[in-house]
C-alpha positions in Angstrom: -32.2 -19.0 -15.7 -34.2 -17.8 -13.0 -31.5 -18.4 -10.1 -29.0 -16.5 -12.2 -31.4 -13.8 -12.7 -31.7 -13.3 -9.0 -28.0 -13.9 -8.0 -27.6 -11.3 -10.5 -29.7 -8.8 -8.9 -28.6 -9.6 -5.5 -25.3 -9.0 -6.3 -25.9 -5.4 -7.7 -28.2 -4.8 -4.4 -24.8 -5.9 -2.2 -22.8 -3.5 -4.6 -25.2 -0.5 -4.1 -25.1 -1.1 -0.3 -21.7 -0.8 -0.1 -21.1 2.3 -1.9 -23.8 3.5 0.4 -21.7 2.5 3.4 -18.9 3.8 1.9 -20.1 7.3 1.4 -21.6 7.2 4.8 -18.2 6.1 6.5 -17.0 9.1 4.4 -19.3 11.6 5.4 -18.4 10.7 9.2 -14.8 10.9 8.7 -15.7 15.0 7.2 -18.3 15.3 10.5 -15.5 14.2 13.2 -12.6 16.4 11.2 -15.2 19.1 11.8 -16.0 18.5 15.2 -12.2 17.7 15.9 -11.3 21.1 14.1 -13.7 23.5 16.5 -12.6 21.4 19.7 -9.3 22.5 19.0 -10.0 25.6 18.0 -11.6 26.1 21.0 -9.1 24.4 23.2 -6.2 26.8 21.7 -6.1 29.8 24.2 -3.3 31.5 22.2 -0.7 34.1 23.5 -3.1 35.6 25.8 -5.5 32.4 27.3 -7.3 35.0 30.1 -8.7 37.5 26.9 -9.3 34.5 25.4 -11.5 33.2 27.9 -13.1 36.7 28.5 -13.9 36.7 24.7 -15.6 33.1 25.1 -17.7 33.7 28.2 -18.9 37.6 26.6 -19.4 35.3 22.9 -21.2 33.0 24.9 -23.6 35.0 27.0 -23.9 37.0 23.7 -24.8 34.2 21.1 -25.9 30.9 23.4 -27.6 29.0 20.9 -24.7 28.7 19.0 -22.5 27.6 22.1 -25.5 24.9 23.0 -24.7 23.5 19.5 -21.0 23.3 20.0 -21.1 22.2 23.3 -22.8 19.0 21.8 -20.6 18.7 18.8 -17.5 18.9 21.2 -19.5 16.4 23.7 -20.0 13.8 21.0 -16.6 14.2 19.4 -15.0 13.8 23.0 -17.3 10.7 23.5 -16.2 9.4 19.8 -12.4 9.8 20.9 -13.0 7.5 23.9 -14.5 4.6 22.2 
């Protein structure tokens, strides 16, 4: 009775861990969309790549905690695409 009891509860611990691996693969998937999503957004120069570039160096001087942030989010996606 005992054993049961505990193969029981070790089964629902191995079913709880993975759902939690599950929603965590999940989240990662969302997290490297995003990432992949501003790369490219920042990759595309459009019809006009110099005013683009003019915009990003004045948005960048102007705002460059943000740009820190991204530059790390586009780091770690670009190192994510290699492996």
């Amino acid at each position: 009775m005992l054993a049961s009891s505990k193969v029981k509860q070790l089964q629902k611990q191995l079913v709880e861990v993975w759902v939690a691996n599950f929603l965590l693969k999940k989240r990662i998937e969302n997290y490297e969309r995003a990432f992949g999503d501003i790369f490219a957004a920042i990759e595309n120069k459009g019809k006009m790549p110099k005013y683009q570039d003019f915009v990003a160096r004045k948005h960048r001087d102007e705002w460059p905690d943000l740009w820190q942030a991204i530059d790390r989010a586009t780091t770690v996606f670009n190192h994510k695409k290699e492996d």
